[in-house]
C-alpha positions in Angstrom: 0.2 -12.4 -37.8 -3.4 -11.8 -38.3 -6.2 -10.2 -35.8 -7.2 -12.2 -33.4 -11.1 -12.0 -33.3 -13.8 -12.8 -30.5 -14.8 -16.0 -32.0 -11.4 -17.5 -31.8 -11.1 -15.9 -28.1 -14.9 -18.1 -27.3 -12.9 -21.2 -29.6 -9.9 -21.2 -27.3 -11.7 -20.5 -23.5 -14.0 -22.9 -24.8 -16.8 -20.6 -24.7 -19.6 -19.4 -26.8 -19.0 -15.9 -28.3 -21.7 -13.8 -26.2 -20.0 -15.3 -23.3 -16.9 -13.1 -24.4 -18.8 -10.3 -25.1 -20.5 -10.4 -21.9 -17.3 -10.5 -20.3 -15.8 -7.8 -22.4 -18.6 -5.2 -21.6 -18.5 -6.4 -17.7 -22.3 -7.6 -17.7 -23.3 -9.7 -14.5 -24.3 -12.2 -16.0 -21.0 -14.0 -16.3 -19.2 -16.6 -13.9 -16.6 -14.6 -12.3 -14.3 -17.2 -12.9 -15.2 -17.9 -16.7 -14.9 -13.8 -17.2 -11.1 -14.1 -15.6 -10.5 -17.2 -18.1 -11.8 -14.7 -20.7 -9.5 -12.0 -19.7 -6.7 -13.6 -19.6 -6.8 -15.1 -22.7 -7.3 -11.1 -24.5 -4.5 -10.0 -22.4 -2.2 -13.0 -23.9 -3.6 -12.8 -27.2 -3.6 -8.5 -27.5 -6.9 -8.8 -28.6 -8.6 -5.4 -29.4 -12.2 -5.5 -30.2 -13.1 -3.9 -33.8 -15.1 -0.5 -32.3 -16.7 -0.5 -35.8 -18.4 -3.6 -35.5 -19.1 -2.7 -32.0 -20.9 0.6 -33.5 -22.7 -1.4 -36.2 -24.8 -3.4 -33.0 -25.4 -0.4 -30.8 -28.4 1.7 -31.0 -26.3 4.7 -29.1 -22.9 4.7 -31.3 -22.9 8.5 -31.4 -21.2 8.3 -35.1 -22.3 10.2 -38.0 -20.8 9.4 -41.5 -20.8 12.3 -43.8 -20.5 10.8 -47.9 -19.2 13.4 -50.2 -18.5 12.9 -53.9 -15.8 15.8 -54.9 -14.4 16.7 -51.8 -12.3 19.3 -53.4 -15.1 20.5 -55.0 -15.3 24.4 -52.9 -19.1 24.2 -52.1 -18.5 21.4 -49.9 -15.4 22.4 -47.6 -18.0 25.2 -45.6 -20.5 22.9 -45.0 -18.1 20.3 -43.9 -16.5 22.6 -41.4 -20.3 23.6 -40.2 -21.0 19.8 -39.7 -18.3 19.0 -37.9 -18.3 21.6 -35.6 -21.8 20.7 -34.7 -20.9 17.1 -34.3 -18.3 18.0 -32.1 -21.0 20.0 -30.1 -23.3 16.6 -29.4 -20.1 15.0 -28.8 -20.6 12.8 -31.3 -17.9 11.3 -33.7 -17.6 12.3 -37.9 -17.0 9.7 -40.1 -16.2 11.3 -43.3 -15.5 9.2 -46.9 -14.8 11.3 -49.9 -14.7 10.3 -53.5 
């Protein structure tokens, strides 16, 4: 069975899809009784919202991706280390992709 997504959560509670996300990030600006319909409907459905696209509207996602070509090259394995542990320290999160 395939992801459920938000817009088919707004299609079936016969909402628009900020509505949802309102509800899903508790603003109060939301008819308590339109956020419950919402709820319910993620708790029957298991829907989990995608924290990627999440990140890629936020201003404050607190991710840094890291792109390195030749990741077994040795040069790069100390500097990786040395970027992650400062990462760690801002309490970010690493996103690494190696090619």
């Amino acid at each position: 069975m395939a992801e459920i997504t938000i817009v088919e959560i707004a299609k079936r509670c016969g909402v628009g899809v900020s509505t949802v996300s309102r509800a899903i990030n508790n603003h109060s600006d939301i008819n308590p009784e339109t956020k419950k319909r919402i709820m319910e409907v993620i708790k029957e459905t298991g829907y989990i919202p995608n924290n990627s696209a999440r990140n890629l509207k936020r201003t404050d996602a607190k991710c840094i991706a890291v792109l390195v070509k030749g990741i077994t090259n040795p040069f790069f394995a100390p500097m990786i280390a040395v970027v992650e542990e400062e990462i760690e320290k801002m309490k970010y999160a690493l996103v690494l992709k190696a090619r």
